[in-house]
C-alpha atoms as one frame of an Amber mdcrd trajectory, in Angstrom:
protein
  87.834 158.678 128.091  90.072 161.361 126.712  89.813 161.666 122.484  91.907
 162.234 119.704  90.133 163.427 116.490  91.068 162.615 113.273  91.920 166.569
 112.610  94.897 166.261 114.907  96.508 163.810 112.386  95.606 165.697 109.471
  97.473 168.594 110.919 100.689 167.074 111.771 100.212 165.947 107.726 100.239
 169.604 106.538 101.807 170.977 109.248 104.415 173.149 107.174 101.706 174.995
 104.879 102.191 178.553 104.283 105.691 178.640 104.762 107.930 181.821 104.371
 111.454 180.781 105.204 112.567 177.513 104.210 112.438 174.454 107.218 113.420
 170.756 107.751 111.619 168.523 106.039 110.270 166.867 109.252 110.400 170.094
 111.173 108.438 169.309 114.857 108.131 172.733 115.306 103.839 172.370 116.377
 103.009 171.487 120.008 100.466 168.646 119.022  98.248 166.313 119.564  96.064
 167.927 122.486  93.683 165.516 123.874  90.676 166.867 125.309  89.834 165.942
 128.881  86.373 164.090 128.448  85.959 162.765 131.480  86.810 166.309 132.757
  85.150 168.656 130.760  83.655 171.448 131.193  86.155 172.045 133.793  84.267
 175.119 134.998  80.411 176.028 134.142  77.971 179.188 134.871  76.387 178.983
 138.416  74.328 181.050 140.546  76.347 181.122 143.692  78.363 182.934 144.742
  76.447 186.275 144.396  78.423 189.626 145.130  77.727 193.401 145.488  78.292
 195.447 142.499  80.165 198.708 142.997  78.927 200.402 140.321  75.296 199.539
 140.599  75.409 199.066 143.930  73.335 196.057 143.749  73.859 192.541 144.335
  74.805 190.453 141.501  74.944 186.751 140.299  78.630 187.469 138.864  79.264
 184.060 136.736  75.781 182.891 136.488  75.030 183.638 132.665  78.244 182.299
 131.477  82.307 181.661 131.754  85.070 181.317 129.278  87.886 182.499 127.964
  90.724 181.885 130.609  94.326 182.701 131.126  96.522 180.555 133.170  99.643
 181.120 135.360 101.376 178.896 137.373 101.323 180.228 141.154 102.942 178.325
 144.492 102.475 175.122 142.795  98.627 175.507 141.721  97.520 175.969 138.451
  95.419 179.833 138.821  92.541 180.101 136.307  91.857 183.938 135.198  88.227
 183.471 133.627  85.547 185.793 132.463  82.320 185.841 133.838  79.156 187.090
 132.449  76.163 187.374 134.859  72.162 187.830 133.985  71.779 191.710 134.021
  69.698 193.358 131.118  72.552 195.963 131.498  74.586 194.900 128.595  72.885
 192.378 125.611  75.071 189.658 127.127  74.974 190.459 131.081  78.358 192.538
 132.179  81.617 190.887 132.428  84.124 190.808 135.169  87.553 188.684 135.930
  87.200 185.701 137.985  89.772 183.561 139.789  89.860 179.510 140.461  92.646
 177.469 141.792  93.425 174.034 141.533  96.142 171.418 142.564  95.802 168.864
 139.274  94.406 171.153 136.602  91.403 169.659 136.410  89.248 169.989 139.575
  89.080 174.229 140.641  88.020 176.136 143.427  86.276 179.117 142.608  87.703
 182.413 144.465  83.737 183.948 145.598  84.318 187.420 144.331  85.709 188.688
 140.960  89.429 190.144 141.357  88.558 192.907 138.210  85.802 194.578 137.186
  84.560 197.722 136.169  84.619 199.955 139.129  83.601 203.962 139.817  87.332
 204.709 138.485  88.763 206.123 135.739  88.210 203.220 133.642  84.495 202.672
 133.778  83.846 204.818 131.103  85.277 202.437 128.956  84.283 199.242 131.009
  80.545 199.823 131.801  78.328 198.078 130.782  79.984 195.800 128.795  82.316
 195.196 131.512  85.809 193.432 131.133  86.496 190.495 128.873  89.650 188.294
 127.644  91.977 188.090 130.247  96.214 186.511 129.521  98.341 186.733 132.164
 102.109 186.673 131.830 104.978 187.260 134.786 107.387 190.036 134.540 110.801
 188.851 135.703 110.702 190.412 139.217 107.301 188.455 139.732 104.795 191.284
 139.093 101.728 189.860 136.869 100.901 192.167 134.033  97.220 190.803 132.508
  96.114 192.234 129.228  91.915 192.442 129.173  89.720 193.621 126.711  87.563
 197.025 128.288  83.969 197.194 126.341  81.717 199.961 127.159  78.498 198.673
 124.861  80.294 200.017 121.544  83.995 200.174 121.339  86.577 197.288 123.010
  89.642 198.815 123.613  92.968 196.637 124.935  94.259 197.740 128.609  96.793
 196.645 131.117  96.553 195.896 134.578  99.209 194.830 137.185  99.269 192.456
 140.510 102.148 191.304 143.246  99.121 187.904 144.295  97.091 187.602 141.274
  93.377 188.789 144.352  94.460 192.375 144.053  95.042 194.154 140.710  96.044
 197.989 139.378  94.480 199.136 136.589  96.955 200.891 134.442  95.244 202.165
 131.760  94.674 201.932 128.313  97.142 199.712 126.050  97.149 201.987 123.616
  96.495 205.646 124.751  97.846 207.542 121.851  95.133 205.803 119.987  91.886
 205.931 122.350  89.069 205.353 119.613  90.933 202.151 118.162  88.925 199.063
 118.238  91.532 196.770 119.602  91.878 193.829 122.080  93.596 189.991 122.397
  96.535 191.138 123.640  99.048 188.133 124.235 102.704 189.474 125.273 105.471
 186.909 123.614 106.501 184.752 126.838 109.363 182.190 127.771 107.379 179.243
 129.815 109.524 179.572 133.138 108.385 176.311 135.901 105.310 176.083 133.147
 104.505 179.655 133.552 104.563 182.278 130.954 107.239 184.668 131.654 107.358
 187.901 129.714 110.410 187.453 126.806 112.480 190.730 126.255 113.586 190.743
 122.295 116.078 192.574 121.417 115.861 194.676 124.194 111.915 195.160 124.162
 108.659 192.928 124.932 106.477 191.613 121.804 102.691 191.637 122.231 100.619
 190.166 119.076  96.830 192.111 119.369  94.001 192.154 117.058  90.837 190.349
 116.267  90.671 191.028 111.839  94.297 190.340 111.513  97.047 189.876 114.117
  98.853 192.678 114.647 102.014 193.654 116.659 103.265 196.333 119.478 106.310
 196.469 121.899 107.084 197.722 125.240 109.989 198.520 127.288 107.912 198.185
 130.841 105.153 196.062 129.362 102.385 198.270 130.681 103.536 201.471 127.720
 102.411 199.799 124.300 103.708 201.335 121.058 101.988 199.707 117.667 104.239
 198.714 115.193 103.273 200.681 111.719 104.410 200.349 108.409 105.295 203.443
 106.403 101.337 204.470 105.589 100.999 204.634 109.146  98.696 201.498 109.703
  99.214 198.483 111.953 101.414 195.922 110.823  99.681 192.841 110.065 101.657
 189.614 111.408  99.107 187.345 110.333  95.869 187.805 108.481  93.025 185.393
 107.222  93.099 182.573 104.881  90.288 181.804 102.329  89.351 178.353 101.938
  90.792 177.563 105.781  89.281 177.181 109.204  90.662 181.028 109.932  88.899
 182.596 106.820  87.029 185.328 108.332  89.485 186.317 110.814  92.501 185.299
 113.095  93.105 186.479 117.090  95.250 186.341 119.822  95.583 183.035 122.037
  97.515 182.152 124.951 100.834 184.185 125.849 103.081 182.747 122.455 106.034
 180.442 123.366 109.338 181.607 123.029 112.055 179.325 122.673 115.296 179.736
 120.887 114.241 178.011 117.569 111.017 179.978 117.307 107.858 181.198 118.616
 105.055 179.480 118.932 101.759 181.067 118.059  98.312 179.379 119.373  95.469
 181.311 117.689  91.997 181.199 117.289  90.920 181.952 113.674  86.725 181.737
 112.776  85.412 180.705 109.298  83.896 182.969 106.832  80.716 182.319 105.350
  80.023 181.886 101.180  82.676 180.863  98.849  85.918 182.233 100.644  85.167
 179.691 103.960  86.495 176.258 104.680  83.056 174.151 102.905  83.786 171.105
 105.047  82.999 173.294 108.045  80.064 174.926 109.071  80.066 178.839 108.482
  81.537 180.882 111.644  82.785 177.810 113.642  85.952 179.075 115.792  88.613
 176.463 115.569  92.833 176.720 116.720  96.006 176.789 115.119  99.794 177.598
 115.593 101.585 179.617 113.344 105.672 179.192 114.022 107.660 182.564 114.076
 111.152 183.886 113.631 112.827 183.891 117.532 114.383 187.184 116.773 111.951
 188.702 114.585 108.541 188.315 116.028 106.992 189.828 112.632 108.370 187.333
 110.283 106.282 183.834 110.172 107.806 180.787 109.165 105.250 178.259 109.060
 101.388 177.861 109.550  99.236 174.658 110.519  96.912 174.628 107.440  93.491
 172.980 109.382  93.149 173.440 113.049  94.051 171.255 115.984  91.169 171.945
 118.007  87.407 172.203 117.011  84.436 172.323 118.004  82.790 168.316 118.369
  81.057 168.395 121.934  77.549 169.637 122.900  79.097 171.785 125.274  81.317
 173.353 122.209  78.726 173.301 119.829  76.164 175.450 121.897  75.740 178.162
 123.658  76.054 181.890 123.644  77.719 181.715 120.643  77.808 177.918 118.992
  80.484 176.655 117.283  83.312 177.675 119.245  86.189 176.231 120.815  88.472
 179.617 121.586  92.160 178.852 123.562  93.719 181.194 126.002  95.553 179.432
 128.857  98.366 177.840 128.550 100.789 176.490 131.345 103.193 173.369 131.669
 101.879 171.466 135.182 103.640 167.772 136.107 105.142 167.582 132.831 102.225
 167.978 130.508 100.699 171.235 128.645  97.530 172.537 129.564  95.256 174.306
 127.083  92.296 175.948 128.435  89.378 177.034 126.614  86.184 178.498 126.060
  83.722 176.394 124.548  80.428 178.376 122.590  81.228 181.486 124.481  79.312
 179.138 127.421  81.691 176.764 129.657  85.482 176.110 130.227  87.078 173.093
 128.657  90.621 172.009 128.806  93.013 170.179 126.834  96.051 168.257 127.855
  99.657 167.147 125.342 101.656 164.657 127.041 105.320 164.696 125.286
């Protein structure tokens, strides 16, 4: 049966912490409680089949059979379309090289896997950032004449660097380039462009005349666009990223904040899921183990996406499963789908770097 953990109460309690700009009193600005899908979960899991001929290599490869996590979510002809990463066994890269796979499903619970990945690093013009790391991170949004845009984290073995890619059917995808080209050595990536949810579907939000896009794995940072595939970084006047929001000692997000699904637009606010980790020593949250990943919302000014208004003080999703608590990487539950599907919101999920997990708010 589906749970609701005693941290979800807790943070509708302190739900207006770390407020900027003055708000109601009983302000119902967070998107909570999100019930995790026991009976469900994990939703998708690392298998050996299906295996696939690498382009680079030329070999055949187990694609998804070290690990999967980390998906985006669109809504497409009335499915819900899971954009996952996939990690498979090579010794190529310390963690096996990742690529972009594709599942479908008609309730949001049970997927079909696509058998191939739909991106991955390729003998282009991109593989000298992509190989061997590969390419990580996927969030999807829809531009308003229906092409996809999909921001994705490029890692060669030593640098991971934010890029853009385009589709018209979500199997075949253009890769545009670097995010951030005036700026090719900058360590950048969870890219999540500021979206009105459209049918349930994040659909890219112009603001004032331009696209948002909050980036960044330290702090959250901030860039705009005009096209959404040309990315200028917002800078303040010593030249250095704008931080939107940063870390919090003594919180869940002590060590660092990042990027999760596309954020919510509406015309009250935006709506910022994140995933922040803890720090270890005296600056982390001591009622949780050090370097667990949990998720929060921050709430942000609708027509000035670098002014926050309001910040969930303890997250609304953490790690409590064995499926959450290990894996690659234990301790971590890390959001980056989200889509509205028969009336409810659907929060996908890596769990420990390992397994997808989704969970499910029923206004």
């Amino acid at each position: 049966m589906p749970t609701i953990t005693w941290r979800f109460w807790i943070s509708l309690w302190l739900m207006t912490s770390c407020t900027s700009l003055s708000l109601p009193a009983q302000t119902t600005w967070p998107l909570l409680p999100f019930v995790k899908q026991d009976s469900f979960n994990p939703i998708l899991q690392p298998q050996i089949a299906p295996s696939w001929k690498d382009p680079v290599t030329g070999q055949t490869v187990h694609w998804m059979s070290r690990n999967v996590l980390n998906p985006a979510a669109i809504i497409d002809h009335g499915q819900v379309c899971l954009l996952f990463r996939a990690q498979d066994s090579s010794s190529l890269s310390s963690s096996g090289t990742s690529r972009i796979g594709l599942a479908f499903s008609t309730d949001g619970l049970h997927f079909q896997i696509y058998p191939t990945p739909i991106l991955f690093p390729d003998r282009d013009s991109m593989q000298r950032y992509e190989w061997p790391g590969g390419i990580e991170d996927p969030r999807v949004v829809k531009r308003s004449d229906g092409l996809y845009v999909m921001t994705y984290t490029a890692y060669d073995g030593h640098t991971a660097r934010l890029c853009i890619a385009t589709s018209h059917d979500l199997l075949h995808w253009h890769k545009e380039g670097l995010a951030f080209p005036d700026h090719p050595q900058l360590w950048s990536k969870s890219g999540a462009i500021v979206a009105e949810y459209v049918h349930g579907t994040p659909q890219a939000k112009l603001i004032q005349g331009k696209y948002w896009m909050y980036w960044g794995d330290t702090h959250i940072f901030v860039a705009t666009s005009t096209d959404l595939i040309h990315w200028q970084i917002l800078q303040d006047q010593h030249k250095q990223p704008i931080s939107v929001l940063m870390p919090r000692p003594h919180h869940f997000d002590s060590r660092l904040v990042e990027s999760g699904p596309p954020p919510a637009w509406t015309a009250q606010g935006i709506r910022l899921i994140y995933n922040g980790m803890n720090a270890r020593g005296s600056l982390g949250d001591q009622h949780l183990p050090p370097d667990t990943y949990g998720v929060g919302q921050a709430w942000i000014n609708a027509t000035q996406p670098t002014q926050v208004m309001a910040r969930l003080s303890t997250p609304f999703l953490l790690p409590e499963k064995n499926y959450e608590l290990e894996g690659q990487v234990n301790r971590v539950c890390f959001a980056e789908g989200l889509v509205r599907f028969h009336g409810k919101w659907f929060l996908y999920y890596g769990t420990a770097d390992s397994r997808i997990a989704v969970a499910i708010h029923e206004p």
